[in-house]
C-alpha positions in Angstrom: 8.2 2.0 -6.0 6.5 -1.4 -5.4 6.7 -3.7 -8.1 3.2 -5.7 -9.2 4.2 -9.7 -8.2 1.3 -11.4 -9.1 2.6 -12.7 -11.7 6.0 -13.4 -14.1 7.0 -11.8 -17.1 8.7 -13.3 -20.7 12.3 -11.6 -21.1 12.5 -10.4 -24.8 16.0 -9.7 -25.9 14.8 -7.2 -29.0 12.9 -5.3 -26.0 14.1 -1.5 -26.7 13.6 -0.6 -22.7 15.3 -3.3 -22.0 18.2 -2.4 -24.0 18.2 0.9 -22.4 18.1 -0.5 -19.0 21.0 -3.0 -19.9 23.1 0.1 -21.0 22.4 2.2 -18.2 23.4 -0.3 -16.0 26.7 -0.9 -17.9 27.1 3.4 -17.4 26.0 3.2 -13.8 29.3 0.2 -13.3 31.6 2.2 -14.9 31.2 5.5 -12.9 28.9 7.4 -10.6 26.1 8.3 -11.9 25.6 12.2 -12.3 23.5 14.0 -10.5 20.8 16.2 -12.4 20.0 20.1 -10.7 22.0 19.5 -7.5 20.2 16.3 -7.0 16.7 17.7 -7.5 15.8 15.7 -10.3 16.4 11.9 -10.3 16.0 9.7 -13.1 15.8 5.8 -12.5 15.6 2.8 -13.9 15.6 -0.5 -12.4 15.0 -4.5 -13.2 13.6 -7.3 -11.3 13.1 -11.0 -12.2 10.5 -13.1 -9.5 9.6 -16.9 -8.6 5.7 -16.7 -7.2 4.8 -20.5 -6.6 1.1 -19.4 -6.1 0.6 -16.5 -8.5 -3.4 -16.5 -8.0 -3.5 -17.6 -4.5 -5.9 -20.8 -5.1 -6.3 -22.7 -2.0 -3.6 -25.8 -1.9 -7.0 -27.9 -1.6 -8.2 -26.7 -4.6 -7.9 -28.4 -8.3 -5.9 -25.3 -9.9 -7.1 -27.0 -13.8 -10.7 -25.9 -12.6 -10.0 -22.6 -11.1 -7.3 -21.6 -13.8 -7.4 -23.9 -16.5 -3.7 -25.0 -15.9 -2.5 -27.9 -13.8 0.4 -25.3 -12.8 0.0 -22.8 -10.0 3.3 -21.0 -10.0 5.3 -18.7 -12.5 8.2 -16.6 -13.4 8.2 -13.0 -14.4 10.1 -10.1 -15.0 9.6 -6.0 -14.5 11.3 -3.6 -16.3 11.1 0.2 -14.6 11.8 3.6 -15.6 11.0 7.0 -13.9 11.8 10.2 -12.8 11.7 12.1 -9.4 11.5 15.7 -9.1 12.1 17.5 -5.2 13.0 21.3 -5.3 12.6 24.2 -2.9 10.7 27.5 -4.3 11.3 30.1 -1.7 9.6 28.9 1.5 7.8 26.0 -0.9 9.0 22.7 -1.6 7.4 20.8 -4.6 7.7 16.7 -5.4 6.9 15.0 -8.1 7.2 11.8 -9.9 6.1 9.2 -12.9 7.2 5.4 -13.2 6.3 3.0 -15.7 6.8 -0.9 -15.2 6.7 -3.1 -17.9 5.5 -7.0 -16.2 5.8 -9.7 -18.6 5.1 -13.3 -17.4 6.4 -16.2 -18.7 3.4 -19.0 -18.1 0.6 -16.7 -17.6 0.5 -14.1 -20.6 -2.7 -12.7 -20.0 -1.3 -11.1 -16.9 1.2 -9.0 -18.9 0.7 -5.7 -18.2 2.2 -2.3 -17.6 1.8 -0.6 -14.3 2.3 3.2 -13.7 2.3 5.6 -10.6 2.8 8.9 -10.3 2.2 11.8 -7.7 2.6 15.6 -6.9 2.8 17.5 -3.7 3.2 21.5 -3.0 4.4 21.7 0.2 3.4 25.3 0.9 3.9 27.7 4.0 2.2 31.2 4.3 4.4 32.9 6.6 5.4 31.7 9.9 1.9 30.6 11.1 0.5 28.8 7.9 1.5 25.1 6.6 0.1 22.6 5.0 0.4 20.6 1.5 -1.6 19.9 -1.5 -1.1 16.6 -3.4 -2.6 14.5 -5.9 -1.7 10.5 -6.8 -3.1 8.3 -9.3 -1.8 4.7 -10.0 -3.3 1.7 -12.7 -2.2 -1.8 -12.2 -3.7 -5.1 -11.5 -5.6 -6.0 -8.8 -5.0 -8.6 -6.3 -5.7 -11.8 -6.8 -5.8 -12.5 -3.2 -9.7 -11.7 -2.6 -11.2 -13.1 -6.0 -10.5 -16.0 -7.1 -10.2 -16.7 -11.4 -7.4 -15.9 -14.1 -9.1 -12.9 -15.4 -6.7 -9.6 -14.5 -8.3 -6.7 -13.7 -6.7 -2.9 -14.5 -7.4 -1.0 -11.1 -7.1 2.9 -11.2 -7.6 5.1 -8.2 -7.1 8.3 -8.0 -6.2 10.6 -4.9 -6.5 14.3 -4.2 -5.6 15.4 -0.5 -4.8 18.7 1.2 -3.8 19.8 5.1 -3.7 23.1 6.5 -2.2 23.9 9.4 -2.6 27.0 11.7 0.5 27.2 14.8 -1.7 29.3 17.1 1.8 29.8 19.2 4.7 27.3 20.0 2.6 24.9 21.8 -0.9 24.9 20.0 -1.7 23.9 16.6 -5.3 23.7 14.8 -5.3 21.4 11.5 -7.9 20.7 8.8 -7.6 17.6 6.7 -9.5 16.8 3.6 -9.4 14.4 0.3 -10.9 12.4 -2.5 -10.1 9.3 -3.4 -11.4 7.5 -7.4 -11.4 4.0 -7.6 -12.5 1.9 -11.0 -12.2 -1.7 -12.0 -11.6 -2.4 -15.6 -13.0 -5.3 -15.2 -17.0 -5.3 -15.9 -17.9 -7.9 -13.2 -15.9 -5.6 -10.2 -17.6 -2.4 -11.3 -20.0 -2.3 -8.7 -16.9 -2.4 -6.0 -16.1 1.1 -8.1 -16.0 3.9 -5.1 -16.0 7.6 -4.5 -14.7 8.5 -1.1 -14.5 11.9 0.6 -12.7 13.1 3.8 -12.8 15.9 6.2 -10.6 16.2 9.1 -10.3 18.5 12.1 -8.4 18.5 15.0 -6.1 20.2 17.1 -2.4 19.3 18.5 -0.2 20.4 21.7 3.4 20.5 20.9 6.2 19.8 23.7 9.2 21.8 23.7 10.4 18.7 22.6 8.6 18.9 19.4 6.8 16.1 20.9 2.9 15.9 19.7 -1.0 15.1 21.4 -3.6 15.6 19.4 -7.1 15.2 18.6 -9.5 15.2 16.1 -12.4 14.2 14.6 -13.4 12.6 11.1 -16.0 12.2 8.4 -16.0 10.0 5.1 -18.6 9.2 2.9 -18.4 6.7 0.2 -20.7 6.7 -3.1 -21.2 3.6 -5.5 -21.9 4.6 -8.5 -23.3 1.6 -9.8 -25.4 -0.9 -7.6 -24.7 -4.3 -6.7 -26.9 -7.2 -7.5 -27.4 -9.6 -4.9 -30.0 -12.3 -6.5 -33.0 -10.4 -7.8 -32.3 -7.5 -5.9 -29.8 -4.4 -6.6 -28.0 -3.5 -3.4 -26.6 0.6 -2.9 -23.3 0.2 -0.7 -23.2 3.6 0.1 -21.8 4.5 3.7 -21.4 7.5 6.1 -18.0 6.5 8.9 -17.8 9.4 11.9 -14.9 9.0 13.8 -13.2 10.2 17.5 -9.8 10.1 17.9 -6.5 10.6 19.4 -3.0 10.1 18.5 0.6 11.1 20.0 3.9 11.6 17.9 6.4 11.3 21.0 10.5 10.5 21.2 10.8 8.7 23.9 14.6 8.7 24.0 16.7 9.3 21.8 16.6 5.5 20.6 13.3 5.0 20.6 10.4 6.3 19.4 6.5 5.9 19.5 3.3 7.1 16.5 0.4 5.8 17.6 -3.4 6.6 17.4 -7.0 5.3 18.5 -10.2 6.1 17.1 -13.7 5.2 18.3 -15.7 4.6 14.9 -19.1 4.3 13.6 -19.9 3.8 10.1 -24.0 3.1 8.9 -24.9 2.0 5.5 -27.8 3.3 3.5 -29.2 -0.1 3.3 -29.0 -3.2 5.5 -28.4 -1.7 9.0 -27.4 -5.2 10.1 -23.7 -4.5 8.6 -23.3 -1.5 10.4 -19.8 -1.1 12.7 -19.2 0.4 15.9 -15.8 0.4 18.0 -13.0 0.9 18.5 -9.5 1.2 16.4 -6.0 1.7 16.9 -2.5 1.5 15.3 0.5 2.2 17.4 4.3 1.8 15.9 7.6 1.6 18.1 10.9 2.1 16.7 14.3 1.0 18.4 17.8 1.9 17.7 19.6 -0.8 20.3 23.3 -0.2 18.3 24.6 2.2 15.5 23.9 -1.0 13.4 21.0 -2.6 14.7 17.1 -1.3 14.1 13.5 -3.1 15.5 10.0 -1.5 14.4 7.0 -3.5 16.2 3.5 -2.7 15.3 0.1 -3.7 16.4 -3.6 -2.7 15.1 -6.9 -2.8 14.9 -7.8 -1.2 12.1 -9.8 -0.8 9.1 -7.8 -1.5 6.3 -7.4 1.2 3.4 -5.7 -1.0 1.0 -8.6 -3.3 0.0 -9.8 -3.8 -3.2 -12.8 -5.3 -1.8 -15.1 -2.1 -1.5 -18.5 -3.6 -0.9 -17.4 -4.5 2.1 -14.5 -3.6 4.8 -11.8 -5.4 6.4 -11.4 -5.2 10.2 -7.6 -6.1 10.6 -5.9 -7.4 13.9 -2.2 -8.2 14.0 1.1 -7.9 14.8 4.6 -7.3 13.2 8.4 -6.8 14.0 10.8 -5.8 11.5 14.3 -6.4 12.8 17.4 -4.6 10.7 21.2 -5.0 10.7 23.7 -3.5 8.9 27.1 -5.3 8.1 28.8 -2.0 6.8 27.4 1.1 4.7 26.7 -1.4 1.5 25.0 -4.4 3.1 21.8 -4.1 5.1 20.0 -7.6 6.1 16.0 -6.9 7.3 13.6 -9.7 8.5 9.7 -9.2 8.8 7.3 -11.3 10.4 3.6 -10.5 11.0 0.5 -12.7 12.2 -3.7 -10.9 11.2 -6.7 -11.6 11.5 -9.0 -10.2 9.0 -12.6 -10.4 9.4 -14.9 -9.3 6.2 -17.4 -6.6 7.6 -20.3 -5.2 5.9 -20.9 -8.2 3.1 -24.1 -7.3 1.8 -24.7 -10.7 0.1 -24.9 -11.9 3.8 -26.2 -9.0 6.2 -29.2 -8.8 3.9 -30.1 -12.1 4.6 -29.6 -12.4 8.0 -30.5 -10.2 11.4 -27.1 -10.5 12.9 -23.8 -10.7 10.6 -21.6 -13.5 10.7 -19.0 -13.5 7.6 -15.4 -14.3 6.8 -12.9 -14.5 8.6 -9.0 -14.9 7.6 -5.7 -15.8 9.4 -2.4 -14.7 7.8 1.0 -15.2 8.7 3.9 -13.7 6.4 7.9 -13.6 6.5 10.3 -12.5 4.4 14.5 -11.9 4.5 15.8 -9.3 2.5 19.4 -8.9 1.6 20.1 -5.0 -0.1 23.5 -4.8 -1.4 24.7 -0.8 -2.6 28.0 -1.1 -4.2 27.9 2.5 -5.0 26.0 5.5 -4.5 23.7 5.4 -7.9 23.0 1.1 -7.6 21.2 -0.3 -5.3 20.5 -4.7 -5.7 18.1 -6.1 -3.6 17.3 -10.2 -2.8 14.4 -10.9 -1.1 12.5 -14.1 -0.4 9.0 -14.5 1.6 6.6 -16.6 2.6 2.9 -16.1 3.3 0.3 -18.7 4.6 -3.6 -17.9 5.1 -6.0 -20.2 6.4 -10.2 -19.4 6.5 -13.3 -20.0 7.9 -14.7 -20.1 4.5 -14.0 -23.3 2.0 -11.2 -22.7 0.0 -9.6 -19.4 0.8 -6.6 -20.8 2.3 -3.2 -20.5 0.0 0.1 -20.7 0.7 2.6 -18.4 -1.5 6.5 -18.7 -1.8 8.0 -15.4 -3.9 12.0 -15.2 -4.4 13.1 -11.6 -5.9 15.9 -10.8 -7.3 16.4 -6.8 -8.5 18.6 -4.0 -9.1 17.8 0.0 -9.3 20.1 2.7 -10.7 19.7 6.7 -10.2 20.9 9.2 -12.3 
């Protein structure tokens, strides 16, 4: 679960979850917390208190008064979390499930008070010894990111996501898969509706399998995303609708048996129904290296160029370039310290404020840099505490989209 911190929250003794939580936690310290159907159903609860010294990202050479209407940028809030977990075996089948509810209260900014919720469902199914595949569904509301719009004004994103693969293991080494899903995004917020997208997928490709369990594969892709309600750009009402076709490969591979590589390329093409000027063509790749050097010691590196799938920003896309290493080290069973440092550069793609009114597009472009330290402390089974701090600078070719961010966390999470 990843806690909303864009924002603080006001800590009300009389709070009724917050009770519960408080007395949960003093059940969790006295003993172990009991385990519910062999472990196959997990309740939690959790709590988590934050510093953000930048909650709406506003450039540092920006008047926050004007922007905000408060002379003060930063805040404190606090998230309150309970939920449940299912994961049981039927037969050959295997179903998850889960629900959480956070309850972020801020203690400055009260408008931003909010509660979040996620929650998900997969069927892991297998039809004999030849058939595999799973079926799931996701939906999630919280507030969008302030990082890409600038303002005080929270908006309440839901997305919805229904996905399904099916997988056909020819013989040991060969195996044909078909991919496909939906994904439901709305802004509460009237002024973002028009970034409000429907996006379908269909995947098909095929995979050689080592003895090794080692994979190659390739495949090819299709998505097509609907706006279903235009965007006005001046006087004139803009349909964002795309088509993206894509060729790819990708290998799954242990290298040995400390290290091993995921990684992918695609060569992409994705055409708008209007303004032909913001259409992409090239080439994108992800590829992710994991290290074991010691029993006690972990390193992931990354690197991409890829299209981000994250963005709130819908009306256009965001071509991201960067880098990351995640270093790991564990003092003993109960203490784990973990570092992350990344560098991007994001470029805005397909803005069709700007590709309409020029012949060749030439838009924004960011530079990020983020770290962050995180200290996870377990002193028994069921608790789990976590302190984290982290930094994240951005700078931009565009006036005023530069911000710099400071976030200390401090947080705790019990399982029944």
């Amino acid at each position: 679960m990843e806690l909303n911190l864009y924002g603080t929250g006001r800590y009300r003794p009389g709070s009724k979850l917050q009770a519960a939580i408080a007395a949960a936690i003093l059940l969790g310290a006295a003993s172990e917390a009991s385990a519910f159907f062999d472990d196959r159903l997990q309740v939690f609860v959790g709590e988590s208190v934050a510093r953000d010294s930048n909650v709406f990202r506003i450039s540092d050479s920006a008047d926050p008064q004007g922007t905000i209407g408060s002379s003060e940028r930063g805040d404190t809030f606090h998230a309150t979390t309970v939920g449940v977990n299912l994961d049981t075996p039927v037969s050959r089948q295997r179903i998850q499930a889960g629900i959480d509810w956070s309850q972020v209260r801020y203690h400055r900014f009260t408008s931003l008070d909010h509660i979040d919720r996620n929650g998900h469902a997969n069927w892991l199914w297998q039809g004999g010894d030849k058939w595999s595949g799973l079926l799931g569904y996701a939906e999630s509301r919280t507030l969008a990111s302030f990082t890409n719009f600038q303002g005080a004004t929270p908006n309440p994103l839901t997305t919805k996501t229904l996905s399904g693969t099916a997988n056909y293991l020819m013989n040991p080494h060969w195996e044909f898969q078909a991919i496909g899903s939906e994904m439901r995004q709305r802004n509460g917020l009237t002024t973002r509706q028009s970034n409000d997208v429907d996006v379908t997928g269909a995947q098909l490709g095929v995979n050689y399998i080592s003895t090794a369990s080692n994979r190659v594969g390739i495949n090819v892709r299709q998505d097509d995303g609907r706006y279903p309600n235009l965007e006005p750009i001046g006087a004139l009402l803009v349909k964002n609708d795309y088509v993206q076709r894509s060729v790819g490969a990708s290998t799954d591979w242990t290298i040995t048996a400390k290290s091993h590589l995921a990684a992918r390329i695609d060569h992409v093409q994705r055409d708008y129904e209007q303004f032909s000027s913001r259409d992409y063509n090239g080439t994108i790749f992800r590829a992710a290296y994991d290290w074991l050097p010691t029993a006690k010691t972990s390193v992931s590196f990354i690197a991409q160029r890829d299209i981000s799938p994250s963005e709130d920003v819908q009306t256009s896309f965001v071509l991201v370039k960067g880098i990351a290493i995640t270093p790991s080290y564990a003092f003993s069973e109960k203490v784990r310290l973990t570092a992350s440092l990344s560098s991007s550069i994001r470029d805005y793609m397909g803005d069709p404020g700007i590709a309409g009114a020029t012949t060749s597009f030439a838009g924004r472009e960011d530079r990020v840099h983020a770290g962050s330290i995180t200290l996870t402390y377990t002193p028994m089974r069921a608790l789990t505490t976590f302190l984290s701090v982290q930094r994240e600078t951005r700078s931009s070719n565009q006036a005023l989209l530069d911000y710099t961010s400071n976030l200390v966390q401090v947080s705790a999470r019990l399982t029944f």
